[in-house]
C-alpha positions as CSV (number, residue, x, y, z in Angstrom):
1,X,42.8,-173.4,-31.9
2,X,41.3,-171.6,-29.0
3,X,41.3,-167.2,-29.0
4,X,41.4,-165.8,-25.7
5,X,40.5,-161.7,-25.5
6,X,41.0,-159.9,-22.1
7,X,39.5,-156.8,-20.4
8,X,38.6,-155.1,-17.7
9,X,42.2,-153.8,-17.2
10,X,42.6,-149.8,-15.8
11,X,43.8,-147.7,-13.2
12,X,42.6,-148.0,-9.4
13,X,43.9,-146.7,-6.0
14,X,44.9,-149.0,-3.8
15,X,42.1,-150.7,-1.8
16,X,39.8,-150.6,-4.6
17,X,38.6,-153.6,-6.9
18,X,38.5,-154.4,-10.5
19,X,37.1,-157.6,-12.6
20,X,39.2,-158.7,-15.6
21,X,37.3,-160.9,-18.2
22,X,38.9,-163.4,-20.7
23,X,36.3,-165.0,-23.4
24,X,37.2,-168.2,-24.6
25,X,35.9,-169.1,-28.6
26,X,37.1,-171.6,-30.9
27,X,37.4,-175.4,-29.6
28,X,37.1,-174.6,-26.4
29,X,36.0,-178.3,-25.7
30,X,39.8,-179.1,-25.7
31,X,40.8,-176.9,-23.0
32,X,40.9,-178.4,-19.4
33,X,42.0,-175.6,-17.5
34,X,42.5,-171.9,-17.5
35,X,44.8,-169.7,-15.5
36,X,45.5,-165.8,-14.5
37,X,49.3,-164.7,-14.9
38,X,50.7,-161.6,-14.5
39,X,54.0,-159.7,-15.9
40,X,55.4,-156.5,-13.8
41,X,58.1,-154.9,-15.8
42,X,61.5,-156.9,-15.3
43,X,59.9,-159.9,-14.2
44,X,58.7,-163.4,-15.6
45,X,55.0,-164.2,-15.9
46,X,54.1,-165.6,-12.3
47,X,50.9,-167.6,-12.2
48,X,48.0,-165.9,-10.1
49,X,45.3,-168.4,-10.1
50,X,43.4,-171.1,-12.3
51,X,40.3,-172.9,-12.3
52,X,39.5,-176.6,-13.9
53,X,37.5,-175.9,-17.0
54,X,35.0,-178.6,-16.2
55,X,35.2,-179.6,-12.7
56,X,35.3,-176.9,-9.3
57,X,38.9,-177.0,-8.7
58,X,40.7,-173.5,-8.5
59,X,43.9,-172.8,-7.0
60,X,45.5,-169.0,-5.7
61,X,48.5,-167.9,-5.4
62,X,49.5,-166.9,-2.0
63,X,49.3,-163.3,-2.1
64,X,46.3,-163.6,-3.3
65,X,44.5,-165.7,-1.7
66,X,41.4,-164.0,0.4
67,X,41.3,-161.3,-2.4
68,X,40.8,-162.4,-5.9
69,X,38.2,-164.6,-6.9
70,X,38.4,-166.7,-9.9
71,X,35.0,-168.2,-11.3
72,X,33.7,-168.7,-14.5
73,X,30.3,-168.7,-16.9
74,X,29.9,-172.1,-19.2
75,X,27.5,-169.8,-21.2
76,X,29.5,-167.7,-22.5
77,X,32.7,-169.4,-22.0
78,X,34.5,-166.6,-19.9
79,X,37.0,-166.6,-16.9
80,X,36.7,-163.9,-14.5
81,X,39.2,-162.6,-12.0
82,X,37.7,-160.3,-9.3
83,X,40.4,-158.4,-7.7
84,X,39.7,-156.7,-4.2
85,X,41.5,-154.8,-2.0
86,X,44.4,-154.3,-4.5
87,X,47.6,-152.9,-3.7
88,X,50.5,-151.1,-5.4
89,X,52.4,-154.5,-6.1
90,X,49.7,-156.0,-8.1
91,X,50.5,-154.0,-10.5
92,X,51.4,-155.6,-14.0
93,X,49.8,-157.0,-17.2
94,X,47.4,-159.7,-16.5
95,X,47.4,-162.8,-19.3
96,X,45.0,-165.4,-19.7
97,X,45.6,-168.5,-20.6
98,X,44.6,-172.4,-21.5
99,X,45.8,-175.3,-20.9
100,X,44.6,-178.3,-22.9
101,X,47.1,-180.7,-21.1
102,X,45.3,-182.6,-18.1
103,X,46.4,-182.9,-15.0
104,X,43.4,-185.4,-13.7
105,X,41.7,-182.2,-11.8
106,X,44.9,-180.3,-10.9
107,X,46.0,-177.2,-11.9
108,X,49.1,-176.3,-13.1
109,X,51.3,-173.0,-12.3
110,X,53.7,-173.4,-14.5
111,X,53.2,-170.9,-17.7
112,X,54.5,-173.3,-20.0
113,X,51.8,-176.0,-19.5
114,X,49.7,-173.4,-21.3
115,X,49.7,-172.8,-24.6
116,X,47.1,-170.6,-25.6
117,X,47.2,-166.9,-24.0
118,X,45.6,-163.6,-24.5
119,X,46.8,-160.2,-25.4
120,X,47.4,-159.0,-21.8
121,X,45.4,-156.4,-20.0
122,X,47.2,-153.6,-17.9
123,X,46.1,-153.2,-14.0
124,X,47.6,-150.7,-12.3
125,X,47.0,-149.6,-9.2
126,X,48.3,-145.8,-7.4
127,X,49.3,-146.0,-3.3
């Protein structure tokens, strides 16, 4: 089993910047990758990025790409996702999530290659 726990969620106006956390526990030695989704109202879960939990590999979606930074700490076993110049439509609840299915150093968008997630954290962000 692997517990993933979320924060850094709130409420920021657009252009500003926010870091959401997810710390891994439990056999975390299984998991070989971790990913961001979000989930605006209406909508599916729609990946956001994901990093390799060994190697270097991390992958954005397009929208996102040039302002959110996924990284992570081996010491603590957390995932971070720094969020810059944010706008209205990134609004929505951010997941965590892990995947213990390898992909030989890729990273899958696909929510249901993960099976672990966390509660959700809510971003918001006012025009």
């Amino acid at each position: 089993q692997v517990q993933l726990v979320e924060s850094g969620g709130g409420l920021v106006q657009a252009g500003g910047s926010l870091r959401l956390s997810c710390a891994a526990s439990g056999r975390t030695s299984t998991i070989h990758a971790m990913g961001w989704f979000c989930q605006a109202p209406g909508n599916d879960r729609e990946f956001v990025a994901g990093l390799t939990w060994r190697g270097s590999n991390t992958d954005y979606e397009d929208s996102v790409k040039g302002r959110f930074t996924i990284s992570r700490d081996n010491a603590s076993n957390t995932v971070y996702l720094q969020k810059n110049s944010l706008k209205p439509e990134d609004t929505a609840v951010y997941h965590c999530a892990a995947s213990q299915i390898s992909y030989r150093g890729n990273i899958s968008r696909r929510s249901l290659a993960y099976n672990y997630w966390g509660q959700g954290t809510q971003v918001t962000v006012s025009s």
